[in-house]
Wavefront OBJ file of the C-alpha trace (Angstrom):
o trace
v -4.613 -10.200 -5.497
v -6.343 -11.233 -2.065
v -3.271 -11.972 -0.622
v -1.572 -8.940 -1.756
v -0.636 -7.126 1.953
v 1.977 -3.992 1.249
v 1.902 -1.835 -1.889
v 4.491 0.257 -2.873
v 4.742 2.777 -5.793
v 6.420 5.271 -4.143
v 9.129 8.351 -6.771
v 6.783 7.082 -9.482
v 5.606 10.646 -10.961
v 2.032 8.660 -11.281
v -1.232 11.070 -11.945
v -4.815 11.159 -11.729
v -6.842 10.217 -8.700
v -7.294 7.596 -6.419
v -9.965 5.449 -7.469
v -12.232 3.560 -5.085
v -10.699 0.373 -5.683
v -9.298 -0.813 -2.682
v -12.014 -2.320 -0.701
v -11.586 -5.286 -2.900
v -9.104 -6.299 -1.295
v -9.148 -5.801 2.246
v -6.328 -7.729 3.504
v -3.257 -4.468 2.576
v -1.424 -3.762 5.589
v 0.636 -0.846 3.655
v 0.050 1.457 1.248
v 3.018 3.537 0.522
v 2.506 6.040 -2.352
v 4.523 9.308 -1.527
v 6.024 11.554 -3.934
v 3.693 10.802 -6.603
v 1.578 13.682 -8.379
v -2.234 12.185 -7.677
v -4.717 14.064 -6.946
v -8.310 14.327 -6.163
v -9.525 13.124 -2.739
v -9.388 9.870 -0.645
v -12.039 7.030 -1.989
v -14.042 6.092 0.259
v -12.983 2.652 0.463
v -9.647 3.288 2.451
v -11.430 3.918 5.572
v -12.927 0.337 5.506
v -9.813 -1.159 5.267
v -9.335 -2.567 8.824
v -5.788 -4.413 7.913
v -4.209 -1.176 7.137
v -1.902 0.106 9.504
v 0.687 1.838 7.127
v -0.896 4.859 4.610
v 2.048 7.292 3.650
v 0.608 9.383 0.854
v 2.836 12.588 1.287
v 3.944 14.477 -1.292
v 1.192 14.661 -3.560
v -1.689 16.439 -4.332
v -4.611 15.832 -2.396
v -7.239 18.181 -1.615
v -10.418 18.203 0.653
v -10.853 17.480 4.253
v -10.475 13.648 5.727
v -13.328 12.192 6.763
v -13.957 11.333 10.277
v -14.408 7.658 9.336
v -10.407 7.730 9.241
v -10.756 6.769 12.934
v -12.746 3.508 11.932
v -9.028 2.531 10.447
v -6.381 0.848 13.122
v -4.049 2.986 11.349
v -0.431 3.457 13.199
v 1.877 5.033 11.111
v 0.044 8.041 8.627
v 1.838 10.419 6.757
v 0.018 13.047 4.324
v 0.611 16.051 3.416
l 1 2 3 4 5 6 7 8 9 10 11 12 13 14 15 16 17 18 19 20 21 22 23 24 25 26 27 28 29 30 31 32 33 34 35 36 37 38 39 40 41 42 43 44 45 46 47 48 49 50 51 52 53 54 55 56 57 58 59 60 61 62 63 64 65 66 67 68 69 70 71 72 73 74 75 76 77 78 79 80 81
C-alpha cells in the first residue's frame, strides 16, 4: 500500500485507538476519519508524515494534548475536535 495517498473511513462507528501504523507508509496525503468513536491519543507516527496535508479526525474521542512535533507536518487543512 505504498502508493496508497488519501484514506477515508469517515460515519464508520469504528473503535479502539489509533495505532502507530502509519509511518509505513509515508506517501498519504489525506486522512479523513471523522465521526468515528476512536480513542486514545495520536501515534506518534503521524507527525512524521511529511505528505500529509489533509488530517480531519473530528468527532471522536481523543484525549491528551498534541505534541509540538505537529508543526514538523506541512499540514493545511486540520480538523479535530
Amino acid at each position: 500500500m505504498q502508493n496508497l495517498r488519501e484514506v477515508f473511513v469517515e460515519f464508520n462507528k469504528l473503535r479502539g485507538t489509533l495505532e502507530d501504523e502509519f509511518s509505513s507508509n509515508s506517501n498519504i496525503a489525506g486522512l479523513h476519519m471523522m465521526m468515528n468513536k476512536i480513542s486514545g491519543s495520536l501515534p506518534g507516527s503521524l507527525y512524521k508524515l511529511q505528505a500529509l496535508r489533509i488530517l480531519n479526525l473530528e468527532s471522536n474521542h481523543f484525549e491528551g494534548t498534541i505534541s509540538p512535533l505537529v508543526n514538523n507536518v506541512p499540514l493545511q487543512h486540520l480538523r479535530i475536535g
